[in-house]
N, C-alpha and C positions, 0 to 999 in steps of 0.2 A: 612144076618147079624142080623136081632130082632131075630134069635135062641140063637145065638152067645150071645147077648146082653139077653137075658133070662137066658141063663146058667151060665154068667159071675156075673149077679147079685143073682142066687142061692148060688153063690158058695161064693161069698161076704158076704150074710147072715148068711151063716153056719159059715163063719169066726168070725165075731161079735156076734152069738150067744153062739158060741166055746168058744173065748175071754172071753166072760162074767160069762159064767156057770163056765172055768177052775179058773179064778183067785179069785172065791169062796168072791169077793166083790161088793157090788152095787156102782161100780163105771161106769156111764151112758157112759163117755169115750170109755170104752172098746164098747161097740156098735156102736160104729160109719161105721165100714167098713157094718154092717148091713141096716143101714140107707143108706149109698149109694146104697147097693145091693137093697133096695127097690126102691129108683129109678129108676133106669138102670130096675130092673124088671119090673117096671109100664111103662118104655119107649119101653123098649120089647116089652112088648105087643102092644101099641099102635103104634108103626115102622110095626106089622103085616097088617095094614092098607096102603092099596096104597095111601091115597091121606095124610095118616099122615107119611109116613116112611119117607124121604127127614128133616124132621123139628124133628123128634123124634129121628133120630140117630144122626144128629147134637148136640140137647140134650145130648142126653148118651154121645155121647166124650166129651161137655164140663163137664158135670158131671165127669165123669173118669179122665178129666186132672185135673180138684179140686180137685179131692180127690188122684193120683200122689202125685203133691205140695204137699199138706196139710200131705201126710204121709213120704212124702220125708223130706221134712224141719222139722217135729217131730224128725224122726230120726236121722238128722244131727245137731239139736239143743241141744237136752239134752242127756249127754254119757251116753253109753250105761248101766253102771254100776248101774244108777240112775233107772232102771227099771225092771222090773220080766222079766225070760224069756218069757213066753208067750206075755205081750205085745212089747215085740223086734217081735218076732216071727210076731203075726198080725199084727203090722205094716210092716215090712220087705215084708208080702204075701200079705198086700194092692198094696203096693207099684211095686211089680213085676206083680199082676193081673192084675190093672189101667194101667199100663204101656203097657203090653201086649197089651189092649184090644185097647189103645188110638191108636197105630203103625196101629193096625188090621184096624179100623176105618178110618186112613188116608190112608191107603192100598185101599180101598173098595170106597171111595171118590175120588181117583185117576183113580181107574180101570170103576168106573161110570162115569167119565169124559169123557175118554177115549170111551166108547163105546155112550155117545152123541153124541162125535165128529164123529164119524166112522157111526153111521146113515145119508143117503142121507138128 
């Protein structure tokens, strides 16, 4: 899962850097799905460590479900009309990546559950 959790916040970043470069304004907004992707990648890494992984991926899905929310309720707050394609677009791909990555995370915490309990 900190692979998972490395790749997810690549891919994050390249979104909010995409975001920012395509809509040709320095508006800092548009960088947000970046800023999470930073996290998640600094939780990444640190989840690579056995005695940090249990408390750093707990992180990254609370991180991922904030940032859900926060691109979910963007999206259902101001219509869509009110905004460039592109950031419908990044936020719509926050929105479906965090989401993804949140389900994967509760996947991976059920199945480690699961194989605690099944050790003698």
């Amino acid at each position: 899962m900190p692979s998972i959790t490395v790749v997810f916040g690549v891919v994050l970043i390249l979104l909010g850097l995409g975001g920012y470069l395509l809509t040709g304004t320095s508006s800092v907004t548009a960088l947000i799905p970046a800023f999470f992707g930073l996290l998640l990648l600094a939780l990444g890494v640190l989840a690579r460590s056995d005695a940090m992984r249990r408390h750093a991926m707990h992180a990254a899905a609370a991180v991922a479900l904030v940032g859900f929310l926060g691109a979910l309720f963007s999206l259902l707050r101001v219509p869509l009309e009110a905004r460039t394609g592109v950031a419908v677009f990044s936020q719509g791909a926050m929105v479906l990546l965090t989401g993804i990555f949140v389900a994967l995370c509760v996947r991976s915490f059920i199945d480690a559950r699961r194989a605690r309990r099944a050790q003698p």
